[in-house]
N, C-alpha and C positions, 0 to 999 in steps of 0.2 A: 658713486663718483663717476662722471662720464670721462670719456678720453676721445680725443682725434686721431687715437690708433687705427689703421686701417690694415686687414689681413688681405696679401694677393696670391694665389695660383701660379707658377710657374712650370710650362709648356715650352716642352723643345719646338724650336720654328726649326733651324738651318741644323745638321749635323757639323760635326771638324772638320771633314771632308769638304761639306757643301763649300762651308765658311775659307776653306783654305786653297781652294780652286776659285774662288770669287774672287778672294784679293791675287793671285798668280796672273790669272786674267785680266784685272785689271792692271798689274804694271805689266802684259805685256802690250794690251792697250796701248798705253802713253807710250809705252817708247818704242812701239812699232808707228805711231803716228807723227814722232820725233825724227826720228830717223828716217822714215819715210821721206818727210820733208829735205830733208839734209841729199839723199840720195838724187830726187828729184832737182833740186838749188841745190847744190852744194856751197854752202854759206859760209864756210869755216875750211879755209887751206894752208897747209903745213908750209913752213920755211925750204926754200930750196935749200935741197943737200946732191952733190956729187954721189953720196953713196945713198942708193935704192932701198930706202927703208921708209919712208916717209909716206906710206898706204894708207892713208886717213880713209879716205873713201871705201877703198876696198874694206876696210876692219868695220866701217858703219855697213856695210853691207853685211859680211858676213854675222855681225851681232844681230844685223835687221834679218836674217834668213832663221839666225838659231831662236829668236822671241819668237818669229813666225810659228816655223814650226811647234814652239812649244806649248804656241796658243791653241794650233790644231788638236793636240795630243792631251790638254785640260779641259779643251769646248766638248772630245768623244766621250772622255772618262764625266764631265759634269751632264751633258746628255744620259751617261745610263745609272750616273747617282740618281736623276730624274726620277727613273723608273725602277729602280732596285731599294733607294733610302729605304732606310726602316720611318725614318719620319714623313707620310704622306701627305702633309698639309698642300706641298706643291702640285700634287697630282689631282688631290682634291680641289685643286684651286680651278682645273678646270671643266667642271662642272659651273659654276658661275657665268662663265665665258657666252655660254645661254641662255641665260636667265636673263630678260629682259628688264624685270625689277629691281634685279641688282645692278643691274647698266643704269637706269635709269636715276636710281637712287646714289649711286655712286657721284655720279656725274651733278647732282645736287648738290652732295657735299662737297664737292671741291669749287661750286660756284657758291659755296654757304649760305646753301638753299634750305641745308636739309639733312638730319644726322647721321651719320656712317651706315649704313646699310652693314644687315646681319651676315656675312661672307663666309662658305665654307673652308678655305684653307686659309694660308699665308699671303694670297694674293688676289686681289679685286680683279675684277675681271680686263679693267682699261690698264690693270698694270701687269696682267698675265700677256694680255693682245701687244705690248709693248714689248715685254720680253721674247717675246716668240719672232715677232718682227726682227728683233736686237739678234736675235738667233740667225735667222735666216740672212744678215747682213753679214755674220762673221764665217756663214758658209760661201756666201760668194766672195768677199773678201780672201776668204782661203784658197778656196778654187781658181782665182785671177791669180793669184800669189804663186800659187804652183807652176802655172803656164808662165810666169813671166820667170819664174827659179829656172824650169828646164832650159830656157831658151838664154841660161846663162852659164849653168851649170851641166852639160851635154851627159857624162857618162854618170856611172856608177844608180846614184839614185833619181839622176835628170833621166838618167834614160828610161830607165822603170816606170818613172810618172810622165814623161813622153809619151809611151805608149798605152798608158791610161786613160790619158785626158785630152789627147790630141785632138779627138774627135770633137770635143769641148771649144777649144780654140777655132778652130774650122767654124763650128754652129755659130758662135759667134760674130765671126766677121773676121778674123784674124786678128792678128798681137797686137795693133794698137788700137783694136775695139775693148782688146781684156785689159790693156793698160788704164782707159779710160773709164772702164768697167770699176777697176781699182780703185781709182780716184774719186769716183762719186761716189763710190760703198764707203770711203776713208773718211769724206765730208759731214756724209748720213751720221756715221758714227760720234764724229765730233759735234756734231749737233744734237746727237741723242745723250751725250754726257753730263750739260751742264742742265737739261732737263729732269735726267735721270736724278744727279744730285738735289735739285731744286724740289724734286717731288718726296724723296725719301727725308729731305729735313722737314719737307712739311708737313707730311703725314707724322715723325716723328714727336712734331710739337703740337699739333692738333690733335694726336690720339697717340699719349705718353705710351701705351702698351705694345706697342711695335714701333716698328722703322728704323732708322739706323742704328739700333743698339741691338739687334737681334743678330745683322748681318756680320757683330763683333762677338759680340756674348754666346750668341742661340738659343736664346730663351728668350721670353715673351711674359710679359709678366700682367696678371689680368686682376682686378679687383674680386675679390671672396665677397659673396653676399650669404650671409649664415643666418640660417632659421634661428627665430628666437623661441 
């Protein structure tokens, strides 16, 4: 008697770590991009009151400096999960990054040219080159962020990263070239979101055995083909 049982393999993709620093990162994302806005326009103002409590601004600031921060302090620690995970599909992934045939082939199946191309890790190569991009926009983003913190925040740890990155600001143009600096790395990002999203559902439903259910679960679940 036959059956449409099918047996599948399951493969750690993302550790707890990985998974649990992704979504951190992502809400401090949105509501460093929330607030951001707000700080910029401030769109939303408190009732006059006689008595001085009424710091709307100021308290979106200071929540928009402590997201900051906390993004810097989960982008260091997901950087050296990178390179420390016991799971190396991410490091393997870039090996592909040069492989022309996997570029090539990749780039088929997403015009549905042409079937997923065989990949060494967790990620294709146009979706490793896109992360690493996504990287480097949340290091200048950090870096603008700092220079615009000290030059609000003078002592204690302003003055410390004052004298870090001063030199930073300078190379740049000065504080309202990093302001602007800011601004287009915060746009890049908002544009890289609804992409980011749009490709991880459609890998997810094109090729059931990854995509968004790995970056929850961390597993990867693959079809068993068993010798008869």
């Amino acid at each position: 008697m036959k059956t449409n049982k099918k047996l599948f393999t399951r493969t750690i993709t993302f550790s707890p770590l990985v998974r649990f620093f992704h979504w951190i990162r992502a809400f401090c994302i949105f509501f460093l991009i929330f607030s951001g806005f707000y700080l910029a326009y401030p769109f939303l103002i408190p009732e006059v009151s006689a008595t001085p409590t009424n710091f709307l601004y100021a308290s979106f600031r200071s929540f928009h400096v402590i997201a900051g921060f906390l993004l810097i302090a989960v982008s260091f620690f997901r950087v050296y999960l990178f390179f420390t995970s016991k799971s190396k599909g991410e490091r393997v992934s870039a090996k592909d990054l040069f492989d022309t045939k996997v570029w090539i082939g990749q780039i088929k199946n997403y015009l549905f040219l042409g079937a997923h191309p065989h990949i060494k890790g967790v990620y294709n190569p146009i979706q490793f080159f896109a992360y690493l991009v996504f990287a480097i926009l949340i290091l200048i983003i950090s870096l603008s962020g700092v220079i615009l913190y000290y030059h609000v925040y003078h002592d204690g740890l302003g003055g410390i990263l004052a004298y870090m990155f001063k030199w930073l600001e300078v190379a740049v143009g000065g504080l309202a070239n990093v302001r602007i600096i800011h601004h287009i790395a915060t746009w890049t990002i908002i544009l890289f979101i609804p992409v980011h999203v749009y490709m991880v559902v459609w890998n997810a439903v094109k090729h059931p055995d990854g995509g968004a259910d790995s970056i929850v679960g961390g597993y990867r679940y693959q079809e068993a083909h068993l010798k008869e």
